[in-house]
C-alpha positions in Angstrom: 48.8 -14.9 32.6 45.6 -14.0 30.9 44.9 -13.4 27.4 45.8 -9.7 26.3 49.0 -10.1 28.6 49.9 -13.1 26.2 49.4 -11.8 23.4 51.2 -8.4 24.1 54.4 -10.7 25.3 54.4 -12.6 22.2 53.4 -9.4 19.9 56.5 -10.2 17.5 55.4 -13.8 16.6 51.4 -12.4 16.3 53.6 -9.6 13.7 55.0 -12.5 12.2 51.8 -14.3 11.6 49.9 -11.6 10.6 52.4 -10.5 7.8 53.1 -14.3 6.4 48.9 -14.7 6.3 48.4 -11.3 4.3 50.0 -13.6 1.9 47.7 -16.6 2.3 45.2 -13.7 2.0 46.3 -13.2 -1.6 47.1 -16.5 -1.9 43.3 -17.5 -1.5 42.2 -13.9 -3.3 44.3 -15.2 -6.5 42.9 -18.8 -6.1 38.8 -17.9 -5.9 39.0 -14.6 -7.9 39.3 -16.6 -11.7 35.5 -18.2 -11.3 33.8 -15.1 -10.5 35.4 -12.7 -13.1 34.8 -14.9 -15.8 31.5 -15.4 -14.5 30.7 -11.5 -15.4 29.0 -10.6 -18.7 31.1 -7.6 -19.1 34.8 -9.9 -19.1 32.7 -12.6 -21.6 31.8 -9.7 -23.7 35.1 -8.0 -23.9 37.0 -11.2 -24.6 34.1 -12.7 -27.2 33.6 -15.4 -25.0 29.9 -14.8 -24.9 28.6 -16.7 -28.2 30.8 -20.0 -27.6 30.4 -22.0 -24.6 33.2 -24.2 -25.6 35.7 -21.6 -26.0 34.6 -20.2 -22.4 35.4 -23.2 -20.5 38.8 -23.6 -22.0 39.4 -19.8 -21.1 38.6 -20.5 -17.6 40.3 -23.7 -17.6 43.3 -21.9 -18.7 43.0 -19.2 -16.8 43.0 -21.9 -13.6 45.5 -24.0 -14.6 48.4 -21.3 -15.2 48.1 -20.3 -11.7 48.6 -23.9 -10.8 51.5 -24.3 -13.2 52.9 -21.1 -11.6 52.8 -21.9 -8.3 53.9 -25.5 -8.8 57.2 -24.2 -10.4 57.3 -21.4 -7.1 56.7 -24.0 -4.3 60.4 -25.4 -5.6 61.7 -22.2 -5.1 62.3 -21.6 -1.4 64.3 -24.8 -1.1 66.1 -23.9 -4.2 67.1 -20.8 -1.9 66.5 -21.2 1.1 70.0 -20.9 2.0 70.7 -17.7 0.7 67.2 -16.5 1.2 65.5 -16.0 4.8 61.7 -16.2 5.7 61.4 -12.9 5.1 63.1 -12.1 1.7 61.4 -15.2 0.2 58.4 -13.7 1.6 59.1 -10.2 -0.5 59.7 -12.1 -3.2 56.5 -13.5 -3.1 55.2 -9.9 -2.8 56.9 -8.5 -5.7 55.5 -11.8 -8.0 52.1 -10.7 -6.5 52.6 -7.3 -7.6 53.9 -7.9 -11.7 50.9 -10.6 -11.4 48.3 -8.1 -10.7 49.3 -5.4 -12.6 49.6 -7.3 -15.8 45.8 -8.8 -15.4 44.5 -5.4 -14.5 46.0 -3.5 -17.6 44.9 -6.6 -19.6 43.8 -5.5 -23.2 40.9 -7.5 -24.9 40.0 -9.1 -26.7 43.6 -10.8 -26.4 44.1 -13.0 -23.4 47.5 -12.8 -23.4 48.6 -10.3 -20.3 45.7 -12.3 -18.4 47.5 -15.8 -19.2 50.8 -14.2 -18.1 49.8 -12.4 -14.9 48.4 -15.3 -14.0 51.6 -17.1 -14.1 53.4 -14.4 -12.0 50.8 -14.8 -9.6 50.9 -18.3 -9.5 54.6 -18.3 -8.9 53.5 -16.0 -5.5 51.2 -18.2 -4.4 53.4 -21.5 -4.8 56.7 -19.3 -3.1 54.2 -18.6 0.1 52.3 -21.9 0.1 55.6 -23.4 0.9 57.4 -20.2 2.7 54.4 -19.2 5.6 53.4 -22.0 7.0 57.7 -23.0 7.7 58.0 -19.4 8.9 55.1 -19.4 11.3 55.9 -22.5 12.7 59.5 -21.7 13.3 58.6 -18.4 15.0 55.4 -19.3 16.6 55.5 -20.6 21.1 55.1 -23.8 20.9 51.8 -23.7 22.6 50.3 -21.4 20.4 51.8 -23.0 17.1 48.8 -25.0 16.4 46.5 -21.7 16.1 49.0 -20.0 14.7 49.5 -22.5 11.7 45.3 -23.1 11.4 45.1 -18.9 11.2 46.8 -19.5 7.6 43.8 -21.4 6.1 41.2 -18.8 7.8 43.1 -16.4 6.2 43.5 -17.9 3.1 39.9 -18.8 3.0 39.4 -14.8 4.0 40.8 -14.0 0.7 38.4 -16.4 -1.2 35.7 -14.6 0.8 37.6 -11.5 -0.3 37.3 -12.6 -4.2 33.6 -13.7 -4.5 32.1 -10.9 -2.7 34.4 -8.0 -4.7 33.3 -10.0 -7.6 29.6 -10.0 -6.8 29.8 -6.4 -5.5 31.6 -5.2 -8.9 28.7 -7.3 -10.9 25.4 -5.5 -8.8 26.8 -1.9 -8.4 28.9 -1.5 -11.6 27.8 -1.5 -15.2 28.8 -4.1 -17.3 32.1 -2.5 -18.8 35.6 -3.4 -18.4 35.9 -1.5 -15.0 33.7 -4.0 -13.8 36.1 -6.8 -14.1 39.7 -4.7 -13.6 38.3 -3.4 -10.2 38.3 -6.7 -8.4 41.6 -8.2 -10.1 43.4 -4.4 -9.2 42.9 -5.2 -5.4 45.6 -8.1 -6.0 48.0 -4.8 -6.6 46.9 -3.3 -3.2 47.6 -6.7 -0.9 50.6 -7.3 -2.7 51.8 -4.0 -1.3 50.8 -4.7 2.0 52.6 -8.2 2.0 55.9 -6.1 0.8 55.5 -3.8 3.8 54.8 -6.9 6.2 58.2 -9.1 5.2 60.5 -6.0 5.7 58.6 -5.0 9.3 59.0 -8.6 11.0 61.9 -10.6 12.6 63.2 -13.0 11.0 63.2 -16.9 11.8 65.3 -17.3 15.0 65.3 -21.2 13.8 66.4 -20.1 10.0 69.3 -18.2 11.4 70.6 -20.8 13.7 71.1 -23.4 10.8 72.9 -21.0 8.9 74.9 -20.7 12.1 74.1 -16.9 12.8 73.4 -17.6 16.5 73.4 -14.0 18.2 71.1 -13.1 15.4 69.2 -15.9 16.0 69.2 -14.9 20.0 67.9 -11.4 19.0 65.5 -12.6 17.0 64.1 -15.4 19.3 63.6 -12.6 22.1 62.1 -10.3 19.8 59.3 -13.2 19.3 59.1 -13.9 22.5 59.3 -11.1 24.4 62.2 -11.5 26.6 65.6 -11.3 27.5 68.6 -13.7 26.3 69.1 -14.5 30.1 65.6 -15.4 30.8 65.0 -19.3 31.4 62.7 -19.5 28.3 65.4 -18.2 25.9 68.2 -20.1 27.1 66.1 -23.8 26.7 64.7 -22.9 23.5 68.3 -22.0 22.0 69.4 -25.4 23.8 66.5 -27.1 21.9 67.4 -25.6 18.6 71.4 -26.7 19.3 70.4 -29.8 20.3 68.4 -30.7 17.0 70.5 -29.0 14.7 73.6 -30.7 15.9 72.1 -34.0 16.0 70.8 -33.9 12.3 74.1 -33.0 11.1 75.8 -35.8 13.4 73.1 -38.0 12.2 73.5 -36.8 8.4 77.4 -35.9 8.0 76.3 -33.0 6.4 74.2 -34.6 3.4 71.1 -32.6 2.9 68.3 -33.8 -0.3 69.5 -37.3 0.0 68.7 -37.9 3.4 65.3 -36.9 2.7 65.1 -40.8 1.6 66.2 -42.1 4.6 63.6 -44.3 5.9 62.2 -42.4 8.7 62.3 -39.2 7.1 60.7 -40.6 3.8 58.2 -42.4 6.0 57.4 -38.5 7.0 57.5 -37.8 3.6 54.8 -39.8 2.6 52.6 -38.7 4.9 52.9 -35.5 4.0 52.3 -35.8 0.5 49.6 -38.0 0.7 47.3 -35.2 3.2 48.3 -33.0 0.2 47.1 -35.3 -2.2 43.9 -36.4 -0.6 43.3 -33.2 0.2 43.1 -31.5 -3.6 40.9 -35.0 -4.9 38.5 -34.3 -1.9 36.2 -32.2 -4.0 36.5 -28.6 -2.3 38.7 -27.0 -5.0 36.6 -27.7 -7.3 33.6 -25.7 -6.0 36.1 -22.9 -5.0 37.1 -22.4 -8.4 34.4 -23.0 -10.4 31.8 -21.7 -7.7 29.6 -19.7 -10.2 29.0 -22.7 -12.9 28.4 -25.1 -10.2 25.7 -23.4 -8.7 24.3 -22.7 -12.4 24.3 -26.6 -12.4 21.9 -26.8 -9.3 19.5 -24.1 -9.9 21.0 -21.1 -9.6 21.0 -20.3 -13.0 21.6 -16.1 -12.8 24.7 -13.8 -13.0 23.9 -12.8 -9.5 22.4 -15.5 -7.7 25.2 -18.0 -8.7 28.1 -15.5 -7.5 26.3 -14.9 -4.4 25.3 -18.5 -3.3 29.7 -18.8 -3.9 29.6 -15.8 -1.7 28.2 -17.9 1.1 29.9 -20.4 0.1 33.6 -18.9 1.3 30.9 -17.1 4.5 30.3 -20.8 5.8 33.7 -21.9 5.1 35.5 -18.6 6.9 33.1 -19.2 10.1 33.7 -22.8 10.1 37.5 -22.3 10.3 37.6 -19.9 12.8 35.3 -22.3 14.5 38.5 -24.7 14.4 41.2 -22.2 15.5 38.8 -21.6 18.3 38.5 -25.4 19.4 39.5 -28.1 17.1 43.1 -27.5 16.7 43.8 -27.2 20.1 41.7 -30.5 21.5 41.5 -33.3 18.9 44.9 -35.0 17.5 45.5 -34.2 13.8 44.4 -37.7 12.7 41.3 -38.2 14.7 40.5 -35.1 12.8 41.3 -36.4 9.4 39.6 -39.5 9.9 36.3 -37.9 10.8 36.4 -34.6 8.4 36.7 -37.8 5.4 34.1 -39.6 7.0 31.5 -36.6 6.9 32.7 -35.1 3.6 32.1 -38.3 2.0 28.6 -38.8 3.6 27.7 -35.7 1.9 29.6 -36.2 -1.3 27.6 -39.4 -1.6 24.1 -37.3 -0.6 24.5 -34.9 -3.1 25.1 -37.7 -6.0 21.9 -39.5 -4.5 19.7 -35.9 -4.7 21.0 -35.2 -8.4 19.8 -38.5 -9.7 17.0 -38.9 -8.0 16.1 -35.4 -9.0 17.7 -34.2 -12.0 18.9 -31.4 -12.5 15.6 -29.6 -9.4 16.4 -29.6 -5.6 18.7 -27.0 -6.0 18.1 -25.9 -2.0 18.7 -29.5 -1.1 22.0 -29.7 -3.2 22.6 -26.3 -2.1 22.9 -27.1 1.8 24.7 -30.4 0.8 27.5 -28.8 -1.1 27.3 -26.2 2.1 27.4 -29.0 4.7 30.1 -30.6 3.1 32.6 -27.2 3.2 32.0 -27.2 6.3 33.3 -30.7 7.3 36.0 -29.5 5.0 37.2 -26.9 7.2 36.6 -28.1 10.2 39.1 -30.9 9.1 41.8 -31.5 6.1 41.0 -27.7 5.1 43.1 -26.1 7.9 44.9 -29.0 8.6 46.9 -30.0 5.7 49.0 -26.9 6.0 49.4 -27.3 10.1 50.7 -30.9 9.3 52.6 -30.6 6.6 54.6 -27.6 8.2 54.8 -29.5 11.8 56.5 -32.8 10.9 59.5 -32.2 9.1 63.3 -31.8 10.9 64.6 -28.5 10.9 67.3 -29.4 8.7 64.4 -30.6 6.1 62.1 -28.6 6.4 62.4 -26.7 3.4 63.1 -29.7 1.3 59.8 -31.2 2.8 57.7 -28.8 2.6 58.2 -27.8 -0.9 57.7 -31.5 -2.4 54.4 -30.9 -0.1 53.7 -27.8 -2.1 54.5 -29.2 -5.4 51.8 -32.2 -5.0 49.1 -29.5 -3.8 49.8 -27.8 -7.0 50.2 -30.5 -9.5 47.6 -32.2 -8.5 45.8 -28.7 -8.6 46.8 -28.4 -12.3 45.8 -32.1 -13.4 42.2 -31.9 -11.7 41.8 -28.8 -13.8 43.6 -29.4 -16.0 41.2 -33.1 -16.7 37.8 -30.7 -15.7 39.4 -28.6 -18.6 40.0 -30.8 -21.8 36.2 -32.5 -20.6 34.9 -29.0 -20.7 36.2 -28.7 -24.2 35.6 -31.8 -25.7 31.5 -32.2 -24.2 29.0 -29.5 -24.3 27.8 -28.4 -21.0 24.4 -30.0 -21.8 26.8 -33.3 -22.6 28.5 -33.0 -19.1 24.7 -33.8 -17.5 24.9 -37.4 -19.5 28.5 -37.9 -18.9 28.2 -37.8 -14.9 24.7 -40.0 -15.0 23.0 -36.5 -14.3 20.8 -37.7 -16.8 20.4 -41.2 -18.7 21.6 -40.5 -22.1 18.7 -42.4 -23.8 16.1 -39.7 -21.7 18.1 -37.0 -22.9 18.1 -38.3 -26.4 14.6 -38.6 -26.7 13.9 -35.3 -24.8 16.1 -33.8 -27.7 14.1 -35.8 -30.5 11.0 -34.0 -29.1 12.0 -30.8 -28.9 13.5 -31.0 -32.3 9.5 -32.6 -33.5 7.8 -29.9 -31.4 9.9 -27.8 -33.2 9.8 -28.7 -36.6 6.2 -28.6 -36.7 6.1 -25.4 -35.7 7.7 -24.2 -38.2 5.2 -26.4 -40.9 2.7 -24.9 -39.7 3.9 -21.4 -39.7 4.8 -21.8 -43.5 1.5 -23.8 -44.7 -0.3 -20.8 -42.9 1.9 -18.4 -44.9 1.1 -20.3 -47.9 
C-alpha cells in the first residue's frame, strides 16, 4: 500500500490528530508568546515597566508562572471527568478556556495587569486540560503503526506554535509602531486558534477506546471504522475490538472494579514512576528556560537589542521545529524510547557544560559561540526528551488508567514548570540583573567590585573637574 493510499484509508485518525495538535499549537503559542511581548518597548511602556528592572522581571515572572499554576490545576481535570466527558468535549473545553484566556489579555487595560494575570490563568487551565487530553486521544485513535508519529506530531506542533509566537512577536516589533496594537496583535491570534480548536473537537470521532470503557460498544465499532477506514466485518475491526475486550476485561478482573487506588499497585506505580520522572527530567533539563525567557537570554550573550534578541529566539523555535520534524521523519520510528533518552542527556549535557565553560572563560563576549551552543543543545533536545516525553508518557499507561496516569504526568510538567519559574522569579527580584552575572560565577564578584569602584573613581572625578573648571 503506498503512502497517499495510507493516509487517505486512515484520514479520520490524521482528522483526529490534526484537530487535538491545533491545540498543542496554542498550547506552545501561549507557552513562548509571554517572553517576547514583554520584551516589546511599547507593553514596558504602557504597563510602567520601563524605569524599574526589578519590577519587570517579577512581571514576567508572574506572567509565566500563572500559566503554569493554570494548567497545573487543568491537567487534573480530564481525570476528574473523564467519565462523563469524552476526548472530544474535554477537548472543547480546552477551546472555550483558550478563548476567555485570549480575549481577556487582548482587551487588557494598562497600566493595570490585572486582565493579563487573569487571562493568563484561563489560558493556563487550556493548556494543562490538552497537555493531558491530546496525547491520550491520539494514541487511542491512532494505527498502531503509525502511533509513534502520530504522538511525536504533538511536540512539532507544539513547538510550531512557539515558532508561531516569536516570529508574530518580532513581526509586530519591526513593522508596527510602538503602541499598544503592537503588543494586542500577537496575543489576539490566541482568540483565532482557539476557534479553530472549537471547530476541530466537534468535526472528529471520538475515541473508539474511550467508548468501549464506558461500555458503549456499537459506538465504539462506528467510531473505530471511521478511524480506520473500514467495515465492522473487516478482519482488522473485529481483532482490534477483540484487543480492546480483552484488556478492558482483564483490568477490571484484575482490579474488581477499583480505579485511583490501583494506580499504587506495584506494577502500575512502577509505570508511574517512570512516567513522572521523563516529566521531571524533562522541565530541569534547561530548554524551558530559554523558551520562555528567549529575549533576556540572548541579551545575556550579546544580543543586546529589541530586535536582534527576539529574532535570535526566532531561530531558536526555526532549529527546534526542523529538528523535530527531523525525528517524526526517523527517530521515532527506528531507535527505542530509552536509547533515545540516554543519548539526547548525553549531548544536551555536553553542551550545557560547553556553554558554562565559554561564559567563564569569556565573560559575558562570545556571544556567536554561546549562540550555536545554546542552538546545538535545542537540537539534541528535540531530537530526544523534547518529542518524547509526551509519546511515553501517553504510551505506557493501561487503558483503564490512562487518564489517572497521564494527568499526575501533567501535573509534574506543570509544577515543576511553576517552581523553576517560579525560583528564576523571586532571584530576579531579589538580585539586579548586573547581580545575576556574580551569582552564577559569570563574573568573580571581587572583579566586579573593583570594576564598580572604578567606574564610580572615573566618575567622580569627572565631575571635580567639571566643577573646579566652573569655578
Amino acid at each position: 500500500m503506498t503512502f497517499l493510499s495510507t493516509c487517505k484509508k486512515h484520514k479520520g485518525s490524521i482528522y483526529v490528530s490534526a484537530a487535538a495538535n491545533i491545540g498543542s499549537i496554542l498550547f506552545g503559542f501561549d507557552t513562548g508568546v509571554a517572553g517576547g511581548v514583554v520584551a516589546l518597548s511599547s507593553f514596558k511602556t504602557d504597563f510602567h515597566l520601563s524605569s524599574t528592572p526589578k519590577k519587570l522581571a517579577s512581571t514576567t515572572g508572574n506572567i509565566v508562572a500563572l500559566l503554569n499554576l493554570g494548567a497545573f490545576i487543568g491537567a487534573l481535570f480530564p481525570a476528574l471527568l473523564s467519565h462523563h466527558l469524552g476526548r472530544r468535549h474535554l477537548l472543547l473545553t480546552a477551546g472555550i478556556f483558550f478563548l476567555l484566556g485570549g480575549i481577556l489579555q487582548t482587551a487588557a487595560q494598562p497600566p493595570s495587569l490585572s486582565m493579563i494575570y487573569a487571562g493568563r490563568v484561563l489560558a493556563g487551565f487550556g493548556v494543562g486540560v490538552v497537555s493531558t487530553t491530546a496525547p491520550i486521544y491520539v494514541a487511542e485513535c491512532s494505527p498502531k503503526k503509525w502511533r509513534g508519529v502520530m504522538m511525536g506530531a504533538f511536540e512539532m506542533f507544539l513547538v510550531s506554535g512557539g515558532m508561531l509566537a516569536y516570529w508574530s512577536v518580532y513581526g509586530c516589533a519591526v513593522h508596527l509602531k510602538p503602541t499598544s496594537r503592537q503588543w494586542r496583535t500577537p496575543l489576539s491570534l490566541q482568540i483565532v486558534l482557539a476557534v479553530f480548536v472549537m471547530l476541530g473537537s466537534l468535526a472528529t470521532s471520538e475515541s473508539p477506546r474511550w467508548l468501549a470503557k464506558q461500555g458503549r460498544w456499537d459506538e465504539a465499532t462506528r467510531s473505530l471504522c471511521v478511524l480506520r477506514g473500514a467495515g465492522e466485518g473487516d478482519v482488522e475491526i473485529v481483532e482490534e475490538l477483540a484487543e480492546m475486550k480483552a484488556q478492558i476485561d482483564e483490568e477490571v478482573e484484575m482490579t474488581d472494579g477499583r480505579r485511583l487506588g490501583e494506580m499504587f499497585k506495584v506494577r502500575n506505580l512502577q509505570r508511574l514512576m517512570w512516567g513522572v520522572s521523563v516529566a521531571f527530567f524533562t522541565m530541569w533539563c534547561g530548554h524551558n528556560a530559554i523558551l520562555y525567557y528567549g529575549p533576556a537570554v540572548f541579551k545575556q550573550i550579546g544580543f543586546t537589542s529589541q530586535n536582534s534578541s527576539l529574532l535570535a529566539s526566532g531561530v531558536f523555535t526555526c532549529i527546534k521545529f526542523g529538528s523535530t520534524i527531523l525525528f517524526l521523519v526517523s527517530g521515532v520510528q527506528i531507535f527505542k524510547r530509552k536509547t533515545m533518552l540516554m543519548v539526547g542527556a548525553f549531548f544536551m549535557g555536553g553542551f550545557l557544560l560547553a556553554l558554562g565553560a565559554v561564559l567563564k572563560a569569556y565573560p559575558p563576549g562570545a556571544g556567536d559561540v554561546s549562540m550555536a551552543l545554546i542552538y546545538l543543545f535545542v537540537v539534541a533536545y528535540s531530537l530526544s526528551w523534547g518529542p518524547l516525553v509526551w509519546v511515553y508518557m501517553g504510551e505506557i499507561f493501561p487503558t483503564r488508567l490512562r487518564d489517572y496516569g497521564m494527568a499526575i504526568c501533567s501535573m509534574m510538567v506543570w509544577l515543576m514548570n511553576y517552581v523553576i519559574f517560579g525560583t528564576a522569579n523571586i532571584l530576579a527580584t531579589i538580585f539586579s540583573l548586573e547581580e545575576m552575572d556574580v551569582l552564577f560565577r559569570v563574573v568573580e564578584e571581587e572583579h566586579r567590585k573593583r570594576d564598580v569602584e572604578n567606574n564610580i573613581n572615573e566618575k567622580l572625578g569627572t565631575v571635580t573637574t567639571v566643577e573646579t573648571s566652573r569655578g
